[in-house]
mmCIF file of the N, C-alpha and C atoms, coordinates in Angstrom:
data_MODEL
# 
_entry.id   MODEL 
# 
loop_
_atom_site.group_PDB 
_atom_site.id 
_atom_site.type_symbol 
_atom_site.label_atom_id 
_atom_site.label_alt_id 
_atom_site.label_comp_id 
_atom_site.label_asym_id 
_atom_site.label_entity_id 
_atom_site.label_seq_id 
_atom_site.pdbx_PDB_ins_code 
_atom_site.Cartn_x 
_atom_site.Cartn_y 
_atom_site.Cartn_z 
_atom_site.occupancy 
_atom_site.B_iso_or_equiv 
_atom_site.pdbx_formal_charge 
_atom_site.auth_seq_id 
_atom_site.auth_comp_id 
_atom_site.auth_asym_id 
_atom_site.auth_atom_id 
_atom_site.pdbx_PDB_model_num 
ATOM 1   N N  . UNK A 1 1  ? 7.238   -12.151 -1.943  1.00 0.00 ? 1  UNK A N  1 
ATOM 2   C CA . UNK A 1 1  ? 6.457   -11.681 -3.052  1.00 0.00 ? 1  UNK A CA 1 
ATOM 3   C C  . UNK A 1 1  ? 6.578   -10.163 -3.105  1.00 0.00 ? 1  UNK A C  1 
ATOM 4   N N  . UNK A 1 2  ? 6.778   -9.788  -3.806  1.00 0.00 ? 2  UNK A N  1 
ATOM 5   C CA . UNK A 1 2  ? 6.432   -8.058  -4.577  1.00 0.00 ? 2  UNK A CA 1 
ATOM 6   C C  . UNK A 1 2  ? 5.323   -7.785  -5.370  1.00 0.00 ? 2  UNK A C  1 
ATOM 7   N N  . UNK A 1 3  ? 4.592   -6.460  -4.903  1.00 0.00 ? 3  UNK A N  1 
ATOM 8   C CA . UNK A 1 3  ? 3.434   -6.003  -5.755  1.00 0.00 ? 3  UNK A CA 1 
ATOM 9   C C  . UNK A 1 3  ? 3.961   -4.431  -5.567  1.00 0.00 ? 3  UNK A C  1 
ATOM 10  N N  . UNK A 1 4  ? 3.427   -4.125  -6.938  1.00 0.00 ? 4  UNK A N  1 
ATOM 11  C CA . UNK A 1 4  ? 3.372   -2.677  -6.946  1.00 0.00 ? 4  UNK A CA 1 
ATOM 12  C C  . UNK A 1 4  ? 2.030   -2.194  -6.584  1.00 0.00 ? 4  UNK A C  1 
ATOM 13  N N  . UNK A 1 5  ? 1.992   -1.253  -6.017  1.00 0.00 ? 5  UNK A N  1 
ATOM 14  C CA . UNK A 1 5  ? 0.961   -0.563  -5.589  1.00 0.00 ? 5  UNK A CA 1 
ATOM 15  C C  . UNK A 1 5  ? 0.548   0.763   -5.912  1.00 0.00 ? 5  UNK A C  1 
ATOM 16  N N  . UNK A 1 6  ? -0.274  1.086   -6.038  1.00 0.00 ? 6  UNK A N  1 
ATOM 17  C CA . UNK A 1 6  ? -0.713  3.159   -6.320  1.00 0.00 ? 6  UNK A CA 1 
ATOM 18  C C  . UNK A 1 6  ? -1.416  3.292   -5.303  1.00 0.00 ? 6  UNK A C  1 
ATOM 19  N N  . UNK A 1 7  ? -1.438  4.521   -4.260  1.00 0.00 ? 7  UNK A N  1 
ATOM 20  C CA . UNK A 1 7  ? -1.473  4.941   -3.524  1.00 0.00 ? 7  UNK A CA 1 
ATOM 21  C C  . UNK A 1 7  ? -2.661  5.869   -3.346  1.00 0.00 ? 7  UNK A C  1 
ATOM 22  N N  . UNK A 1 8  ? -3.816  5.878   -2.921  1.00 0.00 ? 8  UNK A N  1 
ATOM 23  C CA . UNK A 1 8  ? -4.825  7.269   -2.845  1.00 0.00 ? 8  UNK A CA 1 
ATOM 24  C C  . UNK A 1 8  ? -4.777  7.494   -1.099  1.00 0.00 ? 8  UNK A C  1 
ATOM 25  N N  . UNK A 1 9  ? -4.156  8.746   -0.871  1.00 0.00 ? 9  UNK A N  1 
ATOM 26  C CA . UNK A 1 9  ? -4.214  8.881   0.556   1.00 0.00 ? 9  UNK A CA 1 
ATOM 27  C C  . UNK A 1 9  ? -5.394  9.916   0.383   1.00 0.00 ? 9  UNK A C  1 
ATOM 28  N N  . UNK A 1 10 ? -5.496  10.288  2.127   1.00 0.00 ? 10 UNK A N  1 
ATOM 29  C CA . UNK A 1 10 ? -6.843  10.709  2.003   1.00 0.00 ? 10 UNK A CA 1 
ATOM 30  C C  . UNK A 1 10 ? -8.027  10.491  1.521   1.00 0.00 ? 10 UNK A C  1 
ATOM 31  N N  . UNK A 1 11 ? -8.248  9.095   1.620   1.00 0.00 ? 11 UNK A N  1 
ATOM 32  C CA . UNK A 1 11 ? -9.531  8.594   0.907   1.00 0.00 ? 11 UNK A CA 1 
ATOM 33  C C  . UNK A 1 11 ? -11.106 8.670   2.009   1.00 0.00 ? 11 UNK A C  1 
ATOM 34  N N  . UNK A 1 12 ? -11.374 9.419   1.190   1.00 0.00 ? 12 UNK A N  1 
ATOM 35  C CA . UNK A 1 12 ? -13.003 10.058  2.379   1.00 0.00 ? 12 UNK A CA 1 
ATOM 36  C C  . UNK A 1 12 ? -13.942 8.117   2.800   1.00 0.00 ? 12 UNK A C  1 
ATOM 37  N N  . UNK A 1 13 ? -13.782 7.421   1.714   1.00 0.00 ? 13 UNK A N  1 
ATOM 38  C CA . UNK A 1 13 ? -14.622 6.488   2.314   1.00 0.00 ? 13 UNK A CA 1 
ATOM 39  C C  . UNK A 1 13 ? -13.976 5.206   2.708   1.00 0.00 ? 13 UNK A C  1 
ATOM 40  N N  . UNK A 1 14 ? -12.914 5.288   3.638   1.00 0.00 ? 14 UNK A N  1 
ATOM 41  C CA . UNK A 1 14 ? -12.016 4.655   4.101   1.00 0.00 ? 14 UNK A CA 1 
ATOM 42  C C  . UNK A 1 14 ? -10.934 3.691   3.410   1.00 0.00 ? 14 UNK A C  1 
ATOM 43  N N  . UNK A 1 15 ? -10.361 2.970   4.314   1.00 0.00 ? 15 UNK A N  1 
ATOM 44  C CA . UNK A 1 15 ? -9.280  1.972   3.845   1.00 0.00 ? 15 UNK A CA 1 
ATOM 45  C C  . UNK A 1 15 ? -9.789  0.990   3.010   1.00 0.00 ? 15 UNK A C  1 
ATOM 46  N N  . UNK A 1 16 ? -9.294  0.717   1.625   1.00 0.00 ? 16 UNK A N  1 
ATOM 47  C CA . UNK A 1 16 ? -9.603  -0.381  0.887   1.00 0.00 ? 16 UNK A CA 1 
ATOM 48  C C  . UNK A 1 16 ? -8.854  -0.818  0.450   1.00 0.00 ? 16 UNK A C  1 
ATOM 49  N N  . UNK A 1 17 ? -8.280  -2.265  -0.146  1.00 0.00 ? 17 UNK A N  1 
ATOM 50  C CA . UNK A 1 17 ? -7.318  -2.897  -1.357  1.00 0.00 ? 17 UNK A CA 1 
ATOM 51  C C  . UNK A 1 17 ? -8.397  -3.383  -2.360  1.00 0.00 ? 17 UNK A C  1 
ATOM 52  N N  . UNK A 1 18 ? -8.161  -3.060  -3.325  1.00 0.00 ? 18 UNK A N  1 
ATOM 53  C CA . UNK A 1 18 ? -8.326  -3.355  -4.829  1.00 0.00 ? 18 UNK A CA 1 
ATOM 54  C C  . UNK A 1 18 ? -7.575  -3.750  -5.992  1.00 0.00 ? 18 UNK A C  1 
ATOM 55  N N  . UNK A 1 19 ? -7.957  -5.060  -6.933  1.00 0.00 ? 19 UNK A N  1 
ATOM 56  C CA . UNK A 1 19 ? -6.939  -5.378  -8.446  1.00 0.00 ? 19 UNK A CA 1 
ATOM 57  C C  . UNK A 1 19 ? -6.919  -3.906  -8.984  1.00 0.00 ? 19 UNK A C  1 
ATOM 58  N N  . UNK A 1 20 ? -5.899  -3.752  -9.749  1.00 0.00 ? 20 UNK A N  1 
ATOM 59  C CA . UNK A 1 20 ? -5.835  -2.630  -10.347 1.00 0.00 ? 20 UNK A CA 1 
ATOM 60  C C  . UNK A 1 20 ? -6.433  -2.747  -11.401 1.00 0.00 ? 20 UNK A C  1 
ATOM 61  N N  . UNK A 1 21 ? -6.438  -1.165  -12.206 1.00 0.00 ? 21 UNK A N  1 
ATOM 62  C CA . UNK A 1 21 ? -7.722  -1.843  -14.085 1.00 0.00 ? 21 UNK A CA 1 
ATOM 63  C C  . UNK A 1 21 ? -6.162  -1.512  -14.749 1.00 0.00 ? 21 UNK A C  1 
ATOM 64  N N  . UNK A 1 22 ? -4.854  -1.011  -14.331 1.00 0.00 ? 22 UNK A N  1 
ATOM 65  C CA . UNK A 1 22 ? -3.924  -1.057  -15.334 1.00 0.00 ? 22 UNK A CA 1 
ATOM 66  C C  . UNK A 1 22 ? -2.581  -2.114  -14.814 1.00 0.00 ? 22 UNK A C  1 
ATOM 67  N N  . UNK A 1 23 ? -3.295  -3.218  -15.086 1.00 0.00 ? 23 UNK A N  1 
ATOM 68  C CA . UNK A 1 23 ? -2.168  -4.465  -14.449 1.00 0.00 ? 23 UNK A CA 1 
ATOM 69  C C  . UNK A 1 23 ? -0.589  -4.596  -15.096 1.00 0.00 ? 23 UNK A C  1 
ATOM 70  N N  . UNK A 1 24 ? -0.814  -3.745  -16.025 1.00 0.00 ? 24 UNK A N  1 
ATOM 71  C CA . UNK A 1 24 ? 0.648   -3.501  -16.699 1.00 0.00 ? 24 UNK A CA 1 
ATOM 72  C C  . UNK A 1 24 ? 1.652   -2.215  -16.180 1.00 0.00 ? 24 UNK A C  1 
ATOM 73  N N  . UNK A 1 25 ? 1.069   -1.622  -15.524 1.00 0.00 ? 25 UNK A N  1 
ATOM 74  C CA . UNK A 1 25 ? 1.537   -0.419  -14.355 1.00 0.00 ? 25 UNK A CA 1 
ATOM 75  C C  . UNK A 1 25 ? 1.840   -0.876  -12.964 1.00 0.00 ? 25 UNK A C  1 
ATOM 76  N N  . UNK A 1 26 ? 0.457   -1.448  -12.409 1.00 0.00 ? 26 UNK A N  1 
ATOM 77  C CA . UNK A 1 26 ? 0.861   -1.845  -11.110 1.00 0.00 ? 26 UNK A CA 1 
ATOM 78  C C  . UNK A 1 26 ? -0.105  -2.755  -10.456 1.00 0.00 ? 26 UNK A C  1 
ATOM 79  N N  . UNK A 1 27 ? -0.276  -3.615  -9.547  1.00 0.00 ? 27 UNK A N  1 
ATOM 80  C CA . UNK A 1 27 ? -0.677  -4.485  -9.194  1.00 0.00 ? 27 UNK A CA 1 
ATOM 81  C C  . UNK A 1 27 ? -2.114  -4.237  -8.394  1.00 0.00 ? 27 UNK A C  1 
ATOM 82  N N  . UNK A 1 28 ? -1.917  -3.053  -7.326  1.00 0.00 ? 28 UNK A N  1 
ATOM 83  C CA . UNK A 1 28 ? -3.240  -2.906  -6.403  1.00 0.00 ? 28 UNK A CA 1 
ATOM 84  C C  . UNK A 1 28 ? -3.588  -1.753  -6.448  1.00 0.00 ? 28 UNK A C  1 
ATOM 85  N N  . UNK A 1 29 ? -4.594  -1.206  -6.354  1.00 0.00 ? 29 UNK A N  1 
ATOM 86  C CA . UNK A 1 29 ? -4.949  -0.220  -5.473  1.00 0.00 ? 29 UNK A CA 1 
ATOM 87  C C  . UNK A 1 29 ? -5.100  0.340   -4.281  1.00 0.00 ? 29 UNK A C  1 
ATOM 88  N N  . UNK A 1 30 ? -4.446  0.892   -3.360  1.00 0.00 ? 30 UNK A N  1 
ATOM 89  C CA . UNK A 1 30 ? -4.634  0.955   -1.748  1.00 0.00 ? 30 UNK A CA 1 
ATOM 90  C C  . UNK A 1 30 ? -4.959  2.369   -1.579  1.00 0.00 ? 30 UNK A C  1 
ATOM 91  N N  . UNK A 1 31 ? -6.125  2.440   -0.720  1.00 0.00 ? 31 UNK A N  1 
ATOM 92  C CA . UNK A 1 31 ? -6.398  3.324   -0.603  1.00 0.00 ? 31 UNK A CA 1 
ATOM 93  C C  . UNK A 1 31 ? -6.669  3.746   0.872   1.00 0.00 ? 31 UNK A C  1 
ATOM 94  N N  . UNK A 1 32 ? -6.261  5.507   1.152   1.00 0.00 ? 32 UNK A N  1 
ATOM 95  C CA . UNK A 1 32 ? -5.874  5.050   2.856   1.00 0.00 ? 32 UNK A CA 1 
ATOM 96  C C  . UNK A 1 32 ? -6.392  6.254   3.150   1.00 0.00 ? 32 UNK A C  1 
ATOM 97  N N  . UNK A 1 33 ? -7.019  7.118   4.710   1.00 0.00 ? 33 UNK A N  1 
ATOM 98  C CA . UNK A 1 33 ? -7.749  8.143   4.956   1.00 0.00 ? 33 UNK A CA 1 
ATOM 99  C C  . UNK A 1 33 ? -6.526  9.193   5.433   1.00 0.00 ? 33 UNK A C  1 
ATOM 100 N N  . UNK A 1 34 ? -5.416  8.340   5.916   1.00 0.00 ? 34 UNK A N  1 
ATOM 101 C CA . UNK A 1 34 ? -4.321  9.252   6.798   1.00 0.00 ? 34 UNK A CA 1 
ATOM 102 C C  . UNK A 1 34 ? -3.386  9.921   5.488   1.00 0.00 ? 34 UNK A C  1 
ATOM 103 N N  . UNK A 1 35 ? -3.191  11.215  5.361   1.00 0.00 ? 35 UNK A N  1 
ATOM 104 C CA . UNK A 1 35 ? -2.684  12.092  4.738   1.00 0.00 ? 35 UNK A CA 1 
ATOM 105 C C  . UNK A 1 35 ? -1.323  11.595  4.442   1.00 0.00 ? 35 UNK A C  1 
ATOM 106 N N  . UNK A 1 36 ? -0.167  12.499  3.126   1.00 0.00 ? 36 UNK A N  1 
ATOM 107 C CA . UNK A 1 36 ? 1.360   11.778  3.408   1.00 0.00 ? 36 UNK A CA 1 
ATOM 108 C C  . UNK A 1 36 ? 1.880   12.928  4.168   1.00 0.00 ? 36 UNK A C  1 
ATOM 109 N N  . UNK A 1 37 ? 1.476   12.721  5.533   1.00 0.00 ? 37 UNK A N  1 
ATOM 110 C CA . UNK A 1 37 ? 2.625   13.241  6.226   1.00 0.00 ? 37 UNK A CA 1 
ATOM 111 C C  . UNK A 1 37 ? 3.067   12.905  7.481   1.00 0.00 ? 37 UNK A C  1 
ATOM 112 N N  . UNK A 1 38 ? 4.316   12.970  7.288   1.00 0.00 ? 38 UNK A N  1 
ATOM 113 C CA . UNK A 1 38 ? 5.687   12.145  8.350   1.00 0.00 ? 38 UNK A CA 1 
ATOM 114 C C  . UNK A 1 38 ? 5.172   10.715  8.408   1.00 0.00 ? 38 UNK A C  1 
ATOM 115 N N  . UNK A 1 39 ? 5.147   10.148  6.606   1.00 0.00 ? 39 UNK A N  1 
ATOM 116 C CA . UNK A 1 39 ? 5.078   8.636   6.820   1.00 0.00 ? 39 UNK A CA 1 
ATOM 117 C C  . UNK A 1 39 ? 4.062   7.956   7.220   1.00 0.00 ? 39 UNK A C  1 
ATOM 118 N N  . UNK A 1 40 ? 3.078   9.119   7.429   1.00 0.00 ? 40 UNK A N  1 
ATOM 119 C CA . UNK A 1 40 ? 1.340   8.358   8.369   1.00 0.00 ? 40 UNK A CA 1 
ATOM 120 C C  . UNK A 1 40 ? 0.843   7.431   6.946   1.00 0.00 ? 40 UNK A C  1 
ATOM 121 N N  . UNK A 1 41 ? 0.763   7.851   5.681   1.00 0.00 ? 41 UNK A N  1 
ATOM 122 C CA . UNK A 1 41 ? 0.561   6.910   4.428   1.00 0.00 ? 41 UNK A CA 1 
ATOM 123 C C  . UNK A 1 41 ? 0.808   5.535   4.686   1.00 0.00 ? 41 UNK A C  1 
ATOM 124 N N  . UNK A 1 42 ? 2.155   5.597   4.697   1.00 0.00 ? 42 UNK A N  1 
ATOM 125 C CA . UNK A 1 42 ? 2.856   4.390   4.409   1.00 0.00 ? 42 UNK A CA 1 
ATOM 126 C C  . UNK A 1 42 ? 2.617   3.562   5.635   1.00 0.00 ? 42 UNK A C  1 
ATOM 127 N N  . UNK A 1 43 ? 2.713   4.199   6.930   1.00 0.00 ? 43 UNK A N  1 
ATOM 128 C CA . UNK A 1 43 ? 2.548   3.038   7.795   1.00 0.00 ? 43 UNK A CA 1 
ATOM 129 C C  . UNK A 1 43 ? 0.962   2.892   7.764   1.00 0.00 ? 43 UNK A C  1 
ATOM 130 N N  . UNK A 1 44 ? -0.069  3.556   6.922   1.00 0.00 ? 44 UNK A N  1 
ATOM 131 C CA . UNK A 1 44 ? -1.349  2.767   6.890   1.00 0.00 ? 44 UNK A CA 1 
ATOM 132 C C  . UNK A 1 44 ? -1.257  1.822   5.808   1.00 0.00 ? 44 UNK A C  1 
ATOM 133 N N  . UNK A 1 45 ? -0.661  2.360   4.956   1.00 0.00 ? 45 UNK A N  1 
ATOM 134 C CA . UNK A 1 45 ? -0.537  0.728   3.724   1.00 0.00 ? 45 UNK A CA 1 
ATOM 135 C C  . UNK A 1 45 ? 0.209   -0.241  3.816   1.00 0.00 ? 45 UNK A C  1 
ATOM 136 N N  . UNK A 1 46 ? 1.002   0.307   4.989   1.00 0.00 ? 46 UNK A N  1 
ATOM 137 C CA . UNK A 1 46 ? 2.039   -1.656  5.318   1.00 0.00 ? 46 UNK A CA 1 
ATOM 138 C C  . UNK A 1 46 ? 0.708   -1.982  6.484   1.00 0.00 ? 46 UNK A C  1 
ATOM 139 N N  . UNK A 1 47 ? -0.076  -1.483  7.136   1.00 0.00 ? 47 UNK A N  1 
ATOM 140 C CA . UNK A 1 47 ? -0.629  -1.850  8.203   1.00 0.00 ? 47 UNK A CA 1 
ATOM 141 C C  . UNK A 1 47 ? -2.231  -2.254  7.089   1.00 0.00 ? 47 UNK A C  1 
ATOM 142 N N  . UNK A 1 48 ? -2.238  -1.872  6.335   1.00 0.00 ? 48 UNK A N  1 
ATOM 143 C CA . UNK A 1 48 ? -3.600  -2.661  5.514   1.00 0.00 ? 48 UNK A CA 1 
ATOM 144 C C  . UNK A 1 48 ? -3.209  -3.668  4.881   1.00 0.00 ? 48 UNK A C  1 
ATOM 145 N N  . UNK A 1 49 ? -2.019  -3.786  4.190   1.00 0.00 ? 49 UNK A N  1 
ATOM 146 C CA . UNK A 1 49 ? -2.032  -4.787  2.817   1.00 0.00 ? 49 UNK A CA 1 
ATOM 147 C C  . UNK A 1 49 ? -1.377  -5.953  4.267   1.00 0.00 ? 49 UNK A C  1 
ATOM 148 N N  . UNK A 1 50 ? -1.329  -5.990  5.224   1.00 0.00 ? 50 UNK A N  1 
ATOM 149 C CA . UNK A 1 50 ? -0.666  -6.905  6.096   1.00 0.00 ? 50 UNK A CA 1 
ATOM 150 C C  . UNK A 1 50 ? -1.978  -7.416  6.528   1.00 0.00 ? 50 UNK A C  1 
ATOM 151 N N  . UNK A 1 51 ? -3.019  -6.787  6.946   1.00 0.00 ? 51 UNK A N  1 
ATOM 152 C CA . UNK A 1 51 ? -4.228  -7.260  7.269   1.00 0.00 ? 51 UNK A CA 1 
ATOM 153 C C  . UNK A 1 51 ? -4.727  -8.239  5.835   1.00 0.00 ? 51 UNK A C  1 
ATOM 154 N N  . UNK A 1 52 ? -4.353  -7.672  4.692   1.00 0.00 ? 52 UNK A N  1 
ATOM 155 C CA . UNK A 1 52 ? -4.978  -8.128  3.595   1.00 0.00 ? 52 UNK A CA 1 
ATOM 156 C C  . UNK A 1 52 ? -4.480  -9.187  3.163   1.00 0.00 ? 52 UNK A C  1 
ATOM 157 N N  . UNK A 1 53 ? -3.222  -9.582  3.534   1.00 0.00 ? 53 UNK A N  1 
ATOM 158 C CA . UNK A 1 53 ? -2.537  -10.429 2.787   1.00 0.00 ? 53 UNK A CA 1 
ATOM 159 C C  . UNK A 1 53 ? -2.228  -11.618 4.069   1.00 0.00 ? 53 UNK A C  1 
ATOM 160 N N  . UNK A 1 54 ? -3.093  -11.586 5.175   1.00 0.00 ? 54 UNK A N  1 
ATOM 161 C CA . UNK A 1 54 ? -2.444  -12.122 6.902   1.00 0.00 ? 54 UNK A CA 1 
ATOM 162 C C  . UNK A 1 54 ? -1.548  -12.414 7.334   1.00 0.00 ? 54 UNK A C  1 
ATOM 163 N N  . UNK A 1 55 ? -0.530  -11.352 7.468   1.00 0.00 ? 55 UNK A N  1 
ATOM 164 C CA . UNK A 1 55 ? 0.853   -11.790 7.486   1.00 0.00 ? 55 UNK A CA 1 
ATOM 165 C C  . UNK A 1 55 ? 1.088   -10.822 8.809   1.00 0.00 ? 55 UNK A C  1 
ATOM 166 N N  . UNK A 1 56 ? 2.246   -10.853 9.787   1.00 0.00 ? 56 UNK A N  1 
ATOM 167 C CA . UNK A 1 56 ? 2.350   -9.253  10.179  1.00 0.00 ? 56 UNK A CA 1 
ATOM 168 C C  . UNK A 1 56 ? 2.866   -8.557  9.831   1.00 0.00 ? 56 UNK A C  1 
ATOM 169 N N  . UNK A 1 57 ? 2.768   -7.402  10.608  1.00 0.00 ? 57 UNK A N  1 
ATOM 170 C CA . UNK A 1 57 ? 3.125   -6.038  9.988   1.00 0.00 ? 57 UNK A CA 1 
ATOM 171 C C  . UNK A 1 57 ? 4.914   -5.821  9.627   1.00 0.00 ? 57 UNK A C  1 
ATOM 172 N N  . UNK A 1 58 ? 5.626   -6.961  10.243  1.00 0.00 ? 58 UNK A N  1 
ATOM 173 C CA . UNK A 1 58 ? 7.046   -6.486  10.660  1.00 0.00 ? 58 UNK A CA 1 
ATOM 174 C C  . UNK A 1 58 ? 7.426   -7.586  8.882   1.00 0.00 ? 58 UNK A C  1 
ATOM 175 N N  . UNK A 1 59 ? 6.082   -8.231  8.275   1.00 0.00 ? 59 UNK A N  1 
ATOM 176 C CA . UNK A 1 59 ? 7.016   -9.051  6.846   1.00 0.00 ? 59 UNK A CA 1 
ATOM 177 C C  . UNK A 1 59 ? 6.438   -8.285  5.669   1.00 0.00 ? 59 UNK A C  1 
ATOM 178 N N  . UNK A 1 60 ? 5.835   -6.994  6.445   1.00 0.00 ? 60 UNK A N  1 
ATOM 179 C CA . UNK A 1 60 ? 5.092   -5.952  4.827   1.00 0.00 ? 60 UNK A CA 1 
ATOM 180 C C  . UNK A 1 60 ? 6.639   -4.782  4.931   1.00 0.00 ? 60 UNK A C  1 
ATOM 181 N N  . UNK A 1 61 ? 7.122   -4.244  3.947   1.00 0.00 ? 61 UNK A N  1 
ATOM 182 C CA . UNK A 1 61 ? 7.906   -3.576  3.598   1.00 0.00 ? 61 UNK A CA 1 
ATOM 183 C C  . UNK A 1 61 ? 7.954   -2.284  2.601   1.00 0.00 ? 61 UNK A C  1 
ATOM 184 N N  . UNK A 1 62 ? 7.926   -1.398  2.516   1.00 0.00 ? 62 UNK A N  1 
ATOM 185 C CA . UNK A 1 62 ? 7.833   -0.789  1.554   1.00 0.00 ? 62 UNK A CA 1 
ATOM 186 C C  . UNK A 1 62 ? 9.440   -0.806  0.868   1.00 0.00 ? 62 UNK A C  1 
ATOM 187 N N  . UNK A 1 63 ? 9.638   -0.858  -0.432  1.00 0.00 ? 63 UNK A N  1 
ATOM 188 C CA . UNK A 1 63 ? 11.178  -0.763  -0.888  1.00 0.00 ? 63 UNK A CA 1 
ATOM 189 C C  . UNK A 1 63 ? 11.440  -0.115  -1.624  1.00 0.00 ? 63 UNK A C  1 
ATOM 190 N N  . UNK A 1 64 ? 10.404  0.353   -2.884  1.00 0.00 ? 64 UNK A N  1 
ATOM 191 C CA . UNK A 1 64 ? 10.664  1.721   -2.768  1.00 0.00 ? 64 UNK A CA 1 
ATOM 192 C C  . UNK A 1 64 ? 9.718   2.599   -3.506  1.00 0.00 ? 64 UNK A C  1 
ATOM 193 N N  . UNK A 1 65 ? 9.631   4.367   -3.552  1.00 0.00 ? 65 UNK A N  1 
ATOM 194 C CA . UNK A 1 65 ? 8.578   4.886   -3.981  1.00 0.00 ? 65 UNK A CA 1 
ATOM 195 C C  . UNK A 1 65 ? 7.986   4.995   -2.180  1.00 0.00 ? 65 UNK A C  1 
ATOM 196 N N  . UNK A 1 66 ? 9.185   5.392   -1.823  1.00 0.00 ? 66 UNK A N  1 
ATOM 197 C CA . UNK A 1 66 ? 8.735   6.048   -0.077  1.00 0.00 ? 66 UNK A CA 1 
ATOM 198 C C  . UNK A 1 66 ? 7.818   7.319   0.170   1.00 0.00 ? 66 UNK A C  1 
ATOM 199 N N  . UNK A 1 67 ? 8.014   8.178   -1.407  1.00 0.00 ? 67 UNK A N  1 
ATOM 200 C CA . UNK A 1 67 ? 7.622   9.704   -1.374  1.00 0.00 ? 67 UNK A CA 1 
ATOM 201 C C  . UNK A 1 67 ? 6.764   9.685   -2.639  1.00 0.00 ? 67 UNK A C  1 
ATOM 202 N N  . UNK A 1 68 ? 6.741   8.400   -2.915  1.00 0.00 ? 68 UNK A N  1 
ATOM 203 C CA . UNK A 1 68 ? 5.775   8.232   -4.127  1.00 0.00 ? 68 UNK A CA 1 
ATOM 204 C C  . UNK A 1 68 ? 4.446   7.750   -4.026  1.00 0.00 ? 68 UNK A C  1 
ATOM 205 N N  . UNK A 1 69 ? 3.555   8.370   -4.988  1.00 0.00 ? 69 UNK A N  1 
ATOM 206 C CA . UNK A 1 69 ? 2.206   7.167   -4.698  1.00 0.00 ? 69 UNK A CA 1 
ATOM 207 C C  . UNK A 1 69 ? 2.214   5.484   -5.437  1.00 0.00 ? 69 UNK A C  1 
ATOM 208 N N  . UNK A 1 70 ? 2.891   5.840   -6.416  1.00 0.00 ? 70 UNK A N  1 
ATOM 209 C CA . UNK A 1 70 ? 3.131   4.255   -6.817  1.00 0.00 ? 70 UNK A CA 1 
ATOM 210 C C  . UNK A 1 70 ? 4.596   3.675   -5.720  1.00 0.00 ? 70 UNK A C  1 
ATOM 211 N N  . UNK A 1 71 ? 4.504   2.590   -5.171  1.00 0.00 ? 71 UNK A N  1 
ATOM 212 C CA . UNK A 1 71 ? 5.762   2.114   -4.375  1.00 0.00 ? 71 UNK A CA 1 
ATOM 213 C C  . UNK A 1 71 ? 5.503   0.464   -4.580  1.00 0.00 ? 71 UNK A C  1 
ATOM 214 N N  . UNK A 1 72 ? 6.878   0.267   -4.819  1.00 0.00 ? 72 UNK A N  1 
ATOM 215 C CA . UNK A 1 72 ? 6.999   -1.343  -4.377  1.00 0.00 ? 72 UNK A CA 1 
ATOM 216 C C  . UNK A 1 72 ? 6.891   -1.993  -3.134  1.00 0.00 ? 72 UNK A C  1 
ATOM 217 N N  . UNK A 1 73 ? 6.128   -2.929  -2.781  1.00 0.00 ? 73 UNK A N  1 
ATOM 218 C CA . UNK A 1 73 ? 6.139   -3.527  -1.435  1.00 0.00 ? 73 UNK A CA 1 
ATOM 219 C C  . UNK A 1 73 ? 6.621   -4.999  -1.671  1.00 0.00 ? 73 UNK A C  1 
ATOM 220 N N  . UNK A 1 74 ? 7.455   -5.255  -0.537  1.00 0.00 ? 74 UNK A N  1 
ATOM 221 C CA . UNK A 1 74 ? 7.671   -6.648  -0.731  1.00 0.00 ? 74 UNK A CA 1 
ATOM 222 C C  . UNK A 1 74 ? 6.750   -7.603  0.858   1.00 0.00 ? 74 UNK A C  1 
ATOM 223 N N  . UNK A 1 75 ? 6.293   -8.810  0.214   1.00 0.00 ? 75 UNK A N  1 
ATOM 224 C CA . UNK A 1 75 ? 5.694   -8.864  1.460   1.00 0.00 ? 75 UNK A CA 1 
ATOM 225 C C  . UNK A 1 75 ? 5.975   -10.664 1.597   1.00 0.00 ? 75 UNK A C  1 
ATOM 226 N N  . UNK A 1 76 ? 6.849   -10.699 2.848   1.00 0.00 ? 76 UNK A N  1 
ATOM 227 C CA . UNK A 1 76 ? 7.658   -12.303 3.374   1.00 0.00 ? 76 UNK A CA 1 
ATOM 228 C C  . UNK A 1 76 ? 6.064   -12.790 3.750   1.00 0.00 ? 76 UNK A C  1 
ATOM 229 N N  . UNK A 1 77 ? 6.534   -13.798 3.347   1.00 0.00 ? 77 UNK A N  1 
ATOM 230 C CA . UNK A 1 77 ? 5.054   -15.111 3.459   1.00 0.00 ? 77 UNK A CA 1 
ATOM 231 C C  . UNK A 1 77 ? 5.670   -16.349 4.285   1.00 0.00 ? 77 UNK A C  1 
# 
């Protein structure tokens, strides 16, 4: 499965997943406390949406939108 995602790093009141309100843009909302730097983002949103979705961490993927806040994730079920 693939979802697009938008990205709020640095989020003061912690880690959350949320439907998005523009489902024609992108699929979730993830929102994460660890800053984008050297990748700390991304490995909190493959390490949340894996909790979220109960899968592990090694079938969440980011593919692409590595340096982006919107990114595609693909996630093996």
């Amino acid at each position: 499965m693939n979802v697009t995602v938008w990205v709020k790093p640095g989020a003061r009141s912690g880690a959350s997943v949320t439907a998005s309100e523009h489902p024609d843009q992108y699929d979730l909302v993830v929102r994460v406390p660890e800053r984008p730097v050297d990748g700390a983002a991304n490995d909190a949103v493959v390490r949340l949406l894996a909790e979220h979705f109960g899968v592990p961490r090694g079938d969440v993927a980011v593919v692409s939108g590595h340096s982006s806040r919107r990114k595609r994730i693909r996630i093996h079920e």
